[in-house]
Short mmCIF file of the C-alpha atoms (twelve columns), coordinates in Angstrom:
data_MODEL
# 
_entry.id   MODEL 
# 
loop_
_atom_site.group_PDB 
_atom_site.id 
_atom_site.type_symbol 
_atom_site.label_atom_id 
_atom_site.label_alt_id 
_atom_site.label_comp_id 
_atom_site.label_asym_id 
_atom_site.label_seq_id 
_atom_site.Cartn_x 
_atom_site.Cartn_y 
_atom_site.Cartn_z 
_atom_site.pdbx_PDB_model_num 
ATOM 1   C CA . UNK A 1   0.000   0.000  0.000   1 
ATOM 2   C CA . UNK A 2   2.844   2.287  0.999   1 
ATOM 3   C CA . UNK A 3   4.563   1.462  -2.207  1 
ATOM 4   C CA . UNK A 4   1.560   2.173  -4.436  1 
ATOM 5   C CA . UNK A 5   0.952   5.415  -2.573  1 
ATOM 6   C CA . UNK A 6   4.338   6.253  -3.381  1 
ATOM 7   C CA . UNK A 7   3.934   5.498  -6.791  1 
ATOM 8   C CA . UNK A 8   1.278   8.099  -7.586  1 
ATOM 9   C CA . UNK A 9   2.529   10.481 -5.254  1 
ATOM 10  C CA . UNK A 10  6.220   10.339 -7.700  1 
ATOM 11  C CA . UNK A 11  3.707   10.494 -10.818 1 
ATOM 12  C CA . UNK A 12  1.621   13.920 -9.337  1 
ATOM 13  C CA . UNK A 13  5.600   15.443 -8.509  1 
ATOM 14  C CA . UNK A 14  6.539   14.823 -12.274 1 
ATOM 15  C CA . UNK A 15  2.859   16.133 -13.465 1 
ATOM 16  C CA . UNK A 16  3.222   19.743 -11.476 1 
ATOM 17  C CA . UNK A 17  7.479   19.863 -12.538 1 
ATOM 18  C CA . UNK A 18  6.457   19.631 -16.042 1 
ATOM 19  C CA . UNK A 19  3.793   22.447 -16.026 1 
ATOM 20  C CA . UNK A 20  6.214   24.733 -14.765 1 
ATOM 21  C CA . UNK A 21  8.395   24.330 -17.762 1 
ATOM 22  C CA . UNK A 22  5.303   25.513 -20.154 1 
ATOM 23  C CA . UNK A 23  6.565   28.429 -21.580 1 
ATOM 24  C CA . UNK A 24  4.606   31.280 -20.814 1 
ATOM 25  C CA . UNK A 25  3.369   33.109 -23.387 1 
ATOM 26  C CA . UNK A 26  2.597   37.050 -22.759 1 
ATOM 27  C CA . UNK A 27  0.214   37.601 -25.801 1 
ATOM 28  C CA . UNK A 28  1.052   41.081 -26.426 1 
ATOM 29  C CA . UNK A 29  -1.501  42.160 -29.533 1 
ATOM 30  C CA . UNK A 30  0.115   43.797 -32.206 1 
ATOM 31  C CA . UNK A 31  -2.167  46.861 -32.054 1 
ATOM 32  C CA . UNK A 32  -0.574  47.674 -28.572 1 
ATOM 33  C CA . UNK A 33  2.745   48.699 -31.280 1 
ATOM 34  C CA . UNK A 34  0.532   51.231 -33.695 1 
ATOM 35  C CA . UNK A 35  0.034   54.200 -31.246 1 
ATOM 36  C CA . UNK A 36  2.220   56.618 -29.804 1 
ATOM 37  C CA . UNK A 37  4.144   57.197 -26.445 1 
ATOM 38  C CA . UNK A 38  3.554   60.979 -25.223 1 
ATOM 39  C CA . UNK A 39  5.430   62.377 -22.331 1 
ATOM 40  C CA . UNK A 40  5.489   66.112 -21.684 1 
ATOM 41  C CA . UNK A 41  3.473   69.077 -19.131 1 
ATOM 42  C CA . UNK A 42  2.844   72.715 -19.140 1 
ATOM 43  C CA . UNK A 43  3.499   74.165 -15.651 1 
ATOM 44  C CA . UNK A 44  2.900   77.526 -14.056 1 
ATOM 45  C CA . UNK A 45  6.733   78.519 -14.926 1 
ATOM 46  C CA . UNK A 46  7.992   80.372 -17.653 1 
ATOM 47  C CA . UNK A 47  7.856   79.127 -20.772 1 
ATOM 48  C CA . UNK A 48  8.967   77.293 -22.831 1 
ATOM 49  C CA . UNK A 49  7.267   73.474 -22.431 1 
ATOM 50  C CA . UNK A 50  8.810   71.034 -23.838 1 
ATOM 51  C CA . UNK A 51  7.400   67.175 -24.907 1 
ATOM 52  C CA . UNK A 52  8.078   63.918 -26.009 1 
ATOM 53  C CA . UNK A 53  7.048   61.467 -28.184 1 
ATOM 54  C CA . UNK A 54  7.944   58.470 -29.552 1 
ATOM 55  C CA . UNK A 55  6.923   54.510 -30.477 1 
ATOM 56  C CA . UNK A 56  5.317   52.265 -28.669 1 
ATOM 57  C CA . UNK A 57  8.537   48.900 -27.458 1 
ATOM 58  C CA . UNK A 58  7.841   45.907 -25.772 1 
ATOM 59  C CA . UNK A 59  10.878  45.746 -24.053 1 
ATOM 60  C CA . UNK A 60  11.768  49.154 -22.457 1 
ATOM 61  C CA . UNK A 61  15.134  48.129 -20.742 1 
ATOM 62  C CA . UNK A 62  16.834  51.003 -22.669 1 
ATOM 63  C CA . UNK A 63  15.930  54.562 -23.476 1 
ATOM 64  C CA . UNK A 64  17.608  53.882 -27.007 1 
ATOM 65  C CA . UNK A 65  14.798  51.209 -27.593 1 
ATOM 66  C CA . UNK A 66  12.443  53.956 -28.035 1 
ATOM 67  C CA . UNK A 67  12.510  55.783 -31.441 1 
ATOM 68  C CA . UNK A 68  11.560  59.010 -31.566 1 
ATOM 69  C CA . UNK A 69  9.063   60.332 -33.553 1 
ATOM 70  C CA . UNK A 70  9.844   63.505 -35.724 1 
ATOM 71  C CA . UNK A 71  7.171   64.245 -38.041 1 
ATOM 72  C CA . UNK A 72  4.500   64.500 -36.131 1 
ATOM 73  C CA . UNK A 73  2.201   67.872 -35.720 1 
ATOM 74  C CA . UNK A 74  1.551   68.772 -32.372 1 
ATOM 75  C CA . UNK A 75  -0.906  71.623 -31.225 1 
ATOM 76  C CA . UNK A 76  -1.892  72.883 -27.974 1 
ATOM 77  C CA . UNK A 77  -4.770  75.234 -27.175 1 
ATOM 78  C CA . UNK A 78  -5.319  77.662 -24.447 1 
ATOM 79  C CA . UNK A 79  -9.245  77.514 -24.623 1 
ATOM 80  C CA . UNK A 80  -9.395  79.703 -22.104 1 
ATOM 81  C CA . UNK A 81  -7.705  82.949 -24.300 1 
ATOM 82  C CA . UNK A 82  -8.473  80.338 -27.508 1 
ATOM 83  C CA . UNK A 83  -4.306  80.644 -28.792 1 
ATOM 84  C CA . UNK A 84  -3.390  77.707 -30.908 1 
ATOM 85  C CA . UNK A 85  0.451   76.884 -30.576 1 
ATOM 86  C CA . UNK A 86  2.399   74.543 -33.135 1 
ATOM 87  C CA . UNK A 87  5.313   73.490 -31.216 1 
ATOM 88  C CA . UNK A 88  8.849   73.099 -32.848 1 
ATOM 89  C CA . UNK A 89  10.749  69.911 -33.123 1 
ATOM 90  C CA . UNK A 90  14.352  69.787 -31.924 1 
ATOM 91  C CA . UNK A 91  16.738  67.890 -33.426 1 
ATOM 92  C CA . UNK A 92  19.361  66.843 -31.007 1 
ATOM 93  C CA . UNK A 93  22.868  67.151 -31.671 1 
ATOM 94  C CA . UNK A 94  26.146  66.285 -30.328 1 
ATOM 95  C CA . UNK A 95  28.902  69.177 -29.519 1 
ATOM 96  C CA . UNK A 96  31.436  69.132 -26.751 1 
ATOM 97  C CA . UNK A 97  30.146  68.038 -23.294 1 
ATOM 98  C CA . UNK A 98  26.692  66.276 -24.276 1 
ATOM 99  C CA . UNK A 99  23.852  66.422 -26.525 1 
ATOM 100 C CA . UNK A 100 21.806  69.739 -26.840 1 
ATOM 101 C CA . UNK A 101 18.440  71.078 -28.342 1 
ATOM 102 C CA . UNK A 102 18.416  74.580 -30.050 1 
ATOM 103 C CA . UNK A 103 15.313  76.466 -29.349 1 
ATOM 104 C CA . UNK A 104 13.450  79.953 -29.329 1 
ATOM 105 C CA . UNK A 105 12.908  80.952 -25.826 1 
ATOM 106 C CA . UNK A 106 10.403  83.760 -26.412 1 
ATOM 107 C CA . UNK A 107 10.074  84.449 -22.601 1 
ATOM 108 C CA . UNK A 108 13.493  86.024 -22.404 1 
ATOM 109 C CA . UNK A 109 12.667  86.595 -26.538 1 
ATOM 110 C CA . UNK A 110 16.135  85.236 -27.595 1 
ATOM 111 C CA . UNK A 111 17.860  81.971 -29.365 1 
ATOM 112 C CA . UNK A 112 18.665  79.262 -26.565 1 
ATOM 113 C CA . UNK A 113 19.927  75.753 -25.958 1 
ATOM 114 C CA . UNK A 114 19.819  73.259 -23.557 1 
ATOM 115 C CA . UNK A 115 22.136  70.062 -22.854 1 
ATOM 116 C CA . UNK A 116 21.170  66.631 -22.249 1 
ATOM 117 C CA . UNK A 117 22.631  65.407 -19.189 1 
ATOM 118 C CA . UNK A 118 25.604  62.239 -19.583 1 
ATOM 119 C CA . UNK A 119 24.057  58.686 -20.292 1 
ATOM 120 C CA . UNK A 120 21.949  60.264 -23.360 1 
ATOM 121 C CA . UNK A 121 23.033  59.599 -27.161 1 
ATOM 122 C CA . UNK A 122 21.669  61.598 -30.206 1 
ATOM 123 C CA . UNK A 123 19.348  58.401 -31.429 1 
ATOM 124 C CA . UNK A 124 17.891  58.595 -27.748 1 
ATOM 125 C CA . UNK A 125 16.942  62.412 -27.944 1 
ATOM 126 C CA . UNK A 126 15.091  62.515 -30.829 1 
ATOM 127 C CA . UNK A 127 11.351  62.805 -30.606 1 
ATOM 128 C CA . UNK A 128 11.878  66.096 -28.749 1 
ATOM 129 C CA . UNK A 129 9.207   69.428 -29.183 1 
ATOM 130 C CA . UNK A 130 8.922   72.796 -27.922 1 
ATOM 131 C CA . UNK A 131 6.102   75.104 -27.448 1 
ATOM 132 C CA . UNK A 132 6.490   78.642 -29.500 1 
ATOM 133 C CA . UNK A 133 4.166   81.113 -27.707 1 
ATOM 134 C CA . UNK A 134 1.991   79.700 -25.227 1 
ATOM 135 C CA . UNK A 135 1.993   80.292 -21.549 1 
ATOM 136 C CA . UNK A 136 0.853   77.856 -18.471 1 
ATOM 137 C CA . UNK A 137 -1.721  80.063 -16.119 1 
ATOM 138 C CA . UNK A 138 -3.337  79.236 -13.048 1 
ATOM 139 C CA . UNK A 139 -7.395  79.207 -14.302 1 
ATOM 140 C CA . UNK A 140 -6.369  78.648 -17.790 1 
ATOM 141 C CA . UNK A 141 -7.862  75.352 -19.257 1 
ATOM 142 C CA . UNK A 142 -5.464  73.681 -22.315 1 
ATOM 143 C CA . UNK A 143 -6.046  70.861 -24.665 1 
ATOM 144 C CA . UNK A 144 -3.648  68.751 -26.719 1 
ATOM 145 C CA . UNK A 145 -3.854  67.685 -30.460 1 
ATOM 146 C CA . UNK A 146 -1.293  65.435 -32.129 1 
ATOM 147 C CA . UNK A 147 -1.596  64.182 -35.854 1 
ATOM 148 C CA . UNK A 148 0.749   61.609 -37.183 1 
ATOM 149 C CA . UNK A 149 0.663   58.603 -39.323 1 
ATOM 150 C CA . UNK A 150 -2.373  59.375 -40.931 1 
ATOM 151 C CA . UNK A 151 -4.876  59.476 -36.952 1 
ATOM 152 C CA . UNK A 152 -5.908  61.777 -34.925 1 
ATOM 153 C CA . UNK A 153 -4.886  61.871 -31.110 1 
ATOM 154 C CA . UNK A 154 -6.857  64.151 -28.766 1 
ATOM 155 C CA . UNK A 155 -6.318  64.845 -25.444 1 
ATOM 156 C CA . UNK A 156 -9.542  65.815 -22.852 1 
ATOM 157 C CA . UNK A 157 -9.291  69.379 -21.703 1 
ATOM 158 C CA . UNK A 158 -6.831  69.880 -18.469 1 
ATOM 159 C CA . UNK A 159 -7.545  72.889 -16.429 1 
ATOM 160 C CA . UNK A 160 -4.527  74.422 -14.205 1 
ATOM 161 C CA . UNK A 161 -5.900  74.821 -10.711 1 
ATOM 162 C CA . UNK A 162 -3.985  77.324 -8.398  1 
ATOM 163 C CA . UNK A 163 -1.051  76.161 -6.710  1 
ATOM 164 C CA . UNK A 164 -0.738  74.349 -3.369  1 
ATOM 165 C CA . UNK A 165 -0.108  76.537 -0.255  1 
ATOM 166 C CA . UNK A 166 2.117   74.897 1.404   1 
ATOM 167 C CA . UNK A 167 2.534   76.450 4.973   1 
ATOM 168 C CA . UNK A 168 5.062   74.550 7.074   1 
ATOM 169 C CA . UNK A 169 7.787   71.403 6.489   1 
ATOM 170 C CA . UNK A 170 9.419   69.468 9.265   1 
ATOM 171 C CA . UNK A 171 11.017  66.295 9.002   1 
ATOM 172 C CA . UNK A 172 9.600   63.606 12.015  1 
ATOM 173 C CA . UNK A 173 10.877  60.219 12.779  1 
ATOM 174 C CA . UNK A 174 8.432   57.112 11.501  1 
ATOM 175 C CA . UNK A 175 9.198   53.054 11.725  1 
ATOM 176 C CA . UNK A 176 8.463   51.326 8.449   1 
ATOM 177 C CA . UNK A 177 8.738   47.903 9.322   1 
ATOM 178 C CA . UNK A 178 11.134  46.446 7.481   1 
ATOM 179 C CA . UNK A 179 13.203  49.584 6.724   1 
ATOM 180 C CA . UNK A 180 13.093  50.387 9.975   1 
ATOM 181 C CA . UNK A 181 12.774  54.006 11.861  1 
ATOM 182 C CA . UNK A 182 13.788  56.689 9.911   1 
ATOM 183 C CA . UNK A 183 13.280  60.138 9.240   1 
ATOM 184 C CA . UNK A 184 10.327  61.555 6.675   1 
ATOM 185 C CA . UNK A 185 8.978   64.717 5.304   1 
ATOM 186 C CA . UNK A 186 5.655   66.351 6.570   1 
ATOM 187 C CA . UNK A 187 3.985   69.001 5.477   1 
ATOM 188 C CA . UNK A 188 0.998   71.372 6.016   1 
ATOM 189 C CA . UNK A 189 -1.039  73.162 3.767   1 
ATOM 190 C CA . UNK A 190 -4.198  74.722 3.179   1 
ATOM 191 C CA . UNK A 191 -6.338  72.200 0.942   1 
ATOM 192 C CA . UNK A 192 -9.363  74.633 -1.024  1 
ATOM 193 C CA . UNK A 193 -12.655 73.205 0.364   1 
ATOM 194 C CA . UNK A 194 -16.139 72.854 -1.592  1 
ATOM 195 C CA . UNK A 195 -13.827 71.364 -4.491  1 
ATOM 196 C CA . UNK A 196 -12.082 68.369 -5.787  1 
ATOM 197 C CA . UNK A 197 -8.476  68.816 -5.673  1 
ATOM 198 C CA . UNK A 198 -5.591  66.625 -6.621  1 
ATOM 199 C CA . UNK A 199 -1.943  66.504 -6.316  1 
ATOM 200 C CA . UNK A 200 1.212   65.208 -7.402  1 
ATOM 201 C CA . UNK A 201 4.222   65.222 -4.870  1 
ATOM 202 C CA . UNK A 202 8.396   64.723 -5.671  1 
ATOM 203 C CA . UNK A 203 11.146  64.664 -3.422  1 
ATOM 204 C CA . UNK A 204 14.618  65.843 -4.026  1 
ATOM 205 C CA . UNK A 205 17.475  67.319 -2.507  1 
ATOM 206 C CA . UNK A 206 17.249  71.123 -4.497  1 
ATOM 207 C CA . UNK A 207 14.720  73.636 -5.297  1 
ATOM 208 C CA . UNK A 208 12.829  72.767 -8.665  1 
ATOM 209 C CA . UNK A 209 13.797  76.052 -9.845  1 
ATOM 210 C CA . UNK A 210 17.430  75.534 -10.111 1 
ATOM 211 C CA . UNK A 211 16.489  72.497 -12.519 1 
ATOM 212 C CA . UNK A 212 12.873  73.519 -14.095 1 
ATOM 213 C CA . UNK A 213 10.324  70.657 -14.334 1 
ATOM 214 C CA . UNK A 214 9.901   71.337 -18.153 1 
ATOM 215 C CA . UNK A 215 13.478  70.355 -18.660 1 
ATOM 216 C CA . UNK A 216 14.340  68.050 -21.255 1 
ATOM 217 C CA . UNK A 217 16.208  65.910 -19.218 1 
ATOM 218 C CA . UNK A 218 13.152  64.878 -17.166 1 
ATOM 219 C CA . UNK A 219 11.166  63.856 -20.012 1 
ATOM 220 C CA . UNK A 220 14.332  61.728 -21.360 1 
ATOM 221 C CA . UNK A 221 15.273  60.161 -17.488 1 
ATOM 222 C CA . UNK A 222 13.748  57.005 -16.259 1 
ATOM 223 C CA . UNK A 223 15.079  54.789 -13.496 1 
ATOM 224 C CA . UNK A 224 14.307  51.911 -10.824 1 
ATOM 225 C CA . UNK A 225 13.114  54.524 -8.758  1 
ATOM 226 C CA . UNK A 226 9.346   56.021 -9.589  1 
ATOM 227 C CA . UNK A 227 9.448   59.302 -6.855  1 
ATOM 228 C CA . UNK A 228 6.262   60.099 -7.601  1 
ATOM 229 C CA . UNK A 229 3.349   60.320 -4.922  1 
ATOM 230 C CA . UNK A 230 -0.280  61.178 -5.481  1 
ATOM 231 C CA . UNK A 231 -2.716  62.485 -3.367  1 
ATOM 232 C CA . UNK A 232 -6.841  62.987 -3.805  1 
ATOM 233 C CA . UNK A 233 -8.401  65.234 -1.079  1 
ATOM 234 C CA . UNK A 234 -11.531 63.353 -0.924  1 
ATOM 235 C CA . UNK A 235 -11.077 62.416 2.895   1 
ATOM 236 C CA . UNK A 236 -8.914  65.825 3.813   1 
ATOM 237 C CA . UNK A 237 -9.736  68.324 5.703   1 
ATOM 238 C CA . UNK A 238 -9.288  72.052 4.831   1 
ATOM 239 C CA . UNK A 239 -6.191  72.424 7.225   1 
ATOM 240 C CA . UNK A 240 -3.787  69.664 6.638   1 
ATOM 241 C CA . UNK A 241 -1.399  69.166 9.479   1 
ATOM 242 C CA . UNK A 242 1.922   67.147 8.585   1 
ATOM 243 C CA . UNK A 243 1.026   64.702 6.004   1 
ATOM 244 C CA . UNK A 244 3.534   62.300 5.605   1 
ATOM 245 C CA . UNK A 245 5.244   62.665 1.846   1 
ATOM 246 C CA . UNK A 246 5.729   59.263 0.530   1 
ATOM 247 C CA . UNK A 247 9.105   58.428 -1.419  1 
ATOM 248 C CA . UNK A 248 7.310   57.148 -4.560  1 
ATOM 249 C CA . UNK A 249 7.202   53.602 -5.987  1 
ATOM 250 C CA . UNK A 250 9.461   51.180 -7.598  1 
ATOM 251 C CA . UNK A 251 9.176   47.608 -9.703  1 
ATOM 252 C CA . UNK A 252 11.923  45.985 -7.010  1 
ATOM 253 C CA . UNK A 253 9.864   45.515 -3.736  1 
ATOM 254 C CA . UNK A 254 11.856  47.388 -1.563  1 
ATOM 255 C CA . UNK A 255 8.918   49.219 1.116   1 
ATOM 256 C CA . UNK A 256 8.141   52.207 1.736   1 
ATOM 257 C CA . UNK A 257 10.372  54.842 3.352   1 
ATOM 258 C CA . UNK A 258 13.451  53.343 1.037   1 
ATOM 259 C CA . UNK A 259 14.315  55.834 -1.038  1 
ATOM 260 C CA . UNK A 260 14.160  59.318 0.600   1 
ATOM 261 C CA . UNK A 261 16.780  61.889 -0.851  1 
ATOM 262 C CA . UNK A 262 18.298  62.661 2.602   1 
ATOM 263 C CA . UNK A 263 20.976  65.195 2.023   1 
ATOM 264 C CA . UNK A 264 21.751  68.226 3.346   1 
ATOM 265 C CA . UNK A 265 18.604  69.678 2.492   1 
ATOM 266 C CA . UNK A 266 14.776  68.018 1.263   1 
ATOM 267 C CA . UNK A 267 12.591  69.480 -0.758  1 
ATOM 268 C CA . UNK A 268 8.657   68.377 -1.657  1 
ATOM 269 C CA . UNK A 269 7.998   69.598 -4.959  1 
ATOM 270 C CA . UNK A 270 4.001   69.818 -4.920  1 
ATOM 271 C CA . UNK A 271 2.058   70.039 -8.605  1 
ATOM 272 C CA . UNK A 272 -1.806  70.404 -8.947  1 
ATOM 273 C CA . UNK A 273 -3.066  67.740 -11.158 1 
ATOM 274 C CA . UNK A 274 -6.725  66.792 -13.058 1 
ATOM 275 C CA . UNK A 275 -8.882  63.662 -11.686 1 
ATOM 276 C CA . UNK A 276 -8.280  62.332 -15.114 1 
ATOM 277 C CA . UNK A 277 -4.253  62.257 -14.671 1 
ATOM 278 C CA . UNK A 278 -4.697  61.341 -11.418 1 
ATOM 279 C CA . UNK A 279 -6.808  57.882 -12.629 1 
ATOM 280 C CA . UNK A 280 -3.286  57.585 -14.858 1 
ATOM 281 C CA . UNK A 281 -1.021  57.497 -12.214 1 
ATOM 282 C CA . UNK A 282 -3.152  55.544 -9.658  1 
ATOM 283 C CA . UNK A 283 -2.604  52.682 -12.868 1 
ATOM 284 C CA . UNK A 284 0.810   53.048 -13.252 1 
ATOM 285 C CA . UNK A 285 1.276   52.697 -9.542  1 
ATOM 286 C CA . UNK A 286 -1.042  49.545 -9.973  1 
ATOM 287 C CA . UNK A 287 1.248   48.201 -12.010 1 
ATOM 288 C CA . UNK A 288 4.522   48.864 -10.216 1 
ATOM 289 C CA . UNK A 289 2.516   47.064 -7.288  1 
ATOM 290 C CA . UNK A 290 1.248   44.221 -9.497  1 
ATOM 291 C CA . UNK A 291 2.951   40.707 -9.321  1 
ATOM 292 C CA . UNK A 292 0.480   38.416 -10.867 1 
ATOM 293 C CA . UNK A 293 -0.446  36.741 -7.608  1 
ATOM 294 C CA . UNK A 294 -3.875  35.848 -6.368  1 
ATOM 295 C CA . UNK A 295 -4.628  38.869 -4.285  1 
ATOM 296 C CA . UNK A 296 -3.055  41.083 -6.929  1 
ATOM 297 C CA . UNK A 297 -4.322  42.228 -10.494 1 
ATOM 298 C CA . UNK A 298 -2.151  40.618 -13.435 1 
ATOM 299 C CA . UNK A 299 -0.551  43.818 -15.370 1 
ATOM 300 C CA . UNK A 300 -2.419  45.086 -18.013 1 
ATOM 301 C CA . UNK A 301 -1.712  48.185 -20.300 1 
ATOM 302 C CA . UNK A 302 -1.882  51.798 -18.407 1 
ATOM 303 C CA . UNK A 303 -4.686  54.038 -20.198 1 
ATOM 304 C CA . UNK A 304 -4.814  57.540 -21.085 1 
ATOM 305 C CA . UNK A 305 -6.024  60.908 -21.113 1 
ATOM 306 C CA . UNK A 306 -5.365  60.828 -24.871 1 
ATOM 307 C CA . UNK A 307 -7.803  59.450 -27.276 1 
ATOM 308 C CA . UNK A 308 -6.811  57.631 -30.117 1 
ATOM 309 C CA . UNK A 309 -4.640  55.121 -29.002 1 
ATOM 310 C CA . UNK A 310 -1.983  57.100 -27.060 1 
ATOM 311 C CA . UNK A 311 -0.044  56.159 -24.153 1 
ATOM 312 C CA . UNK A 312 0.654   58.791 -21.501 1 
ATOM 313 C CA . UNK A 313 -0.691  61.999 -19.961 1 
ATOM 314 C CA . UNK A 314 -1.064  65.252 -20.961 1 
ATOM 315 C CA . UNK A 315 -0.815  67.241 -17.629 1 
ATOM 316 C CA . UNK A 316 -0.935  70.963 -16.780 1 
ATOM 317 C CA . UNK A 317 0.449   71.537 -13.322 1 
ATOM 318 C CA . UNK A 318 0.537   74.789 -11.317 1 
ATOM 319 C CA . UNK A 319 3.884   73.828 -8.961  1 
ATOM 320 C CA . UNK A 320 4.683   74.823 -5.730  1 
ATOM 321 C CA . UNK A 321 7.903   73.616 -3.200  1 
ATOM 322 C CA . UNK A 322 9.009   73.590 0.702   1 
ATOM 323 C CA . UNK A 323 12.289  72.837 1.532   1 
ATOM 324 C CA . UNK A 324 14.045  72.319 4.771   1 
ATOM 325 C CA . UNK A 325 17.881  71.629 6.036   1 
ATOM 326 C CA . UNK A 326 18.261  68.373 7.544   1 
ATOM 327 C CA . UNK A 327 21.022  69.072 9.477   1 
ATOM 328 C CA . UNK A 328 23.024  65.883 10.523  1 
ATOM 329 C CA . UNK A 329 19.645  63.839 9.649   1 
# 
């Protein structure tokens, strides 16, 4: 009896060993390859904004995998003041020190350019675009058209809501379990009340205005690292009293309270975003999350606020910061 059970018991082993070889297959349609990969926001600074686009790659390892996309037209519209704006492509080119973009910068109303930070090659810079004479304004609602390949993409209309008032910063000490006690921004600020308001929070260790977040280089950057946190006031109250800025996400498990840019100094960048770019983000932070278990959703492909077969966001952002010296923490 023993032996017989042992029998089957050998057979079931070799049964379940053997379905794990079955090669998985991902089934990836084809479709998913035909639309186009937009990356690129208008903020309350000066102008100009610059964007992004390229083609769709399975395998996104490498920025260089991506090729840019050069003959596209792409229009945005301030439907508040009703200004159409065909931005400029930039053609990237190397010189001594880098890769750099020529553009207008009709703000300061003179010829400009800007480099591409090490780790970037020409191939990987192209797909670049600048706006020509539109402005980001709090109140202002925009709208983004892109026609290539014969299709129309169309964005839904963003509206720039006012800046976050942030009022005070302090850094307090939290235990994250398995990274253990350590120290974390909070911040305070006056959330408007009677509307829906949404945000967009990034850490780093300068002021955004000694970088701009309409610079190339953070369109072009990617990483392990997603510092991105978002935020929906629905269960806020008006007066918000050191809310704890998480460090963003990442695709390697590591938990929360990893990653935080502890230097001498720690800034929160905050940026005012739409509910629809908000339901964006919440997916790609899905995703990040997602490991195909059972209590977990199996990745799928992250929508968009861009009709037509687009992937990514077209966000307008006022931006606001609070920074703080950390001292020997």
């Amino acid at each position: 009896m023993v032996r017989y059970f042992s029998i089957i018991w050998t057979l079931c082993l070799l049964f379940l060993l053997s379905g794990c070889e079955e090669e998985f297959d991902v089934g990836i349609p084809d479709s998913m390859l035909d639309g186009i990969v937009f990356n690129g926001v208008i903020t309350s600074e000066n102008p100009p904004y610059f964007f992004l686009l390229r083609k769709p790659a399975l395998i996104s390892g490498q920025d260089g995998q991506y090729e840019g996309i050069e003959d596209a037209t792409m229009i945005v519209t301030d439907c508040t003041d009703g200004i159409k704006d065909t931005m400029q492509v930039l053609h990237p080119y190397d010189d001594y020190g880098g890769v750099f973009y020529d553009y207008y910068d009709y703000y300061q109303k003179k010829s400009a350019r800007v480099a591409v930070n090490p780790g970037h090659d020409n191939i990987s810079c192209r797909g670049m675009y600048a706006t020509t004479k539109i402005y980001g304004i709090e109140g202002h609602s925009y709208q983004l058209d892109i026609f290539y390949g014969g299709k129309h993409y169309k964005s839904d209309i963003q509206r720039m809501e006012s800046a976050l008032p942030i009022t005070d910063m302090k850094l307090k000490r939290f235990d994250f379990n398995e990274k253990g006690h350590t120290w974390a921004p909070c911040i305070s600020f006056i959330n408007p009340f009677g509307v829906d308001n949404y945000y967009l929070f990034q850490l780093n260790a300068n002021s955004y205005t000694n970088y701009s977040l309409k610079h190339p280089q953070f369109l072009l950057s990617s990483g392990q690292f997603w510092g991105y946190s978002i935020l929906s006031d629905e269960y806020l109250e008006e007066n918000v009293v050191d809310f704890l800025i998480d460090d963003g996400e990442n695709p390697l498990g590591y938990p929360p309270g990893w990653d935080y840019p502890m230097g001498d100094s720690l800034y929160v960048w905050a940026q005012t975003i739409s509910k629809s770019c908000y339901d964006v983000f919440d997916q790609m932070i899905r995703q990040f999350r997602s490991d195909g278990g059972a209590y977990t959703p199996a990745p799928s492909s992250v929508g968009s606020n861009i009709s037509g077969g687009a992937y990514g966001c077209f966000r307008v952002s006022a931006v606001s910061e609070k920074g703080i010296a950390t001292g020997e923490r």
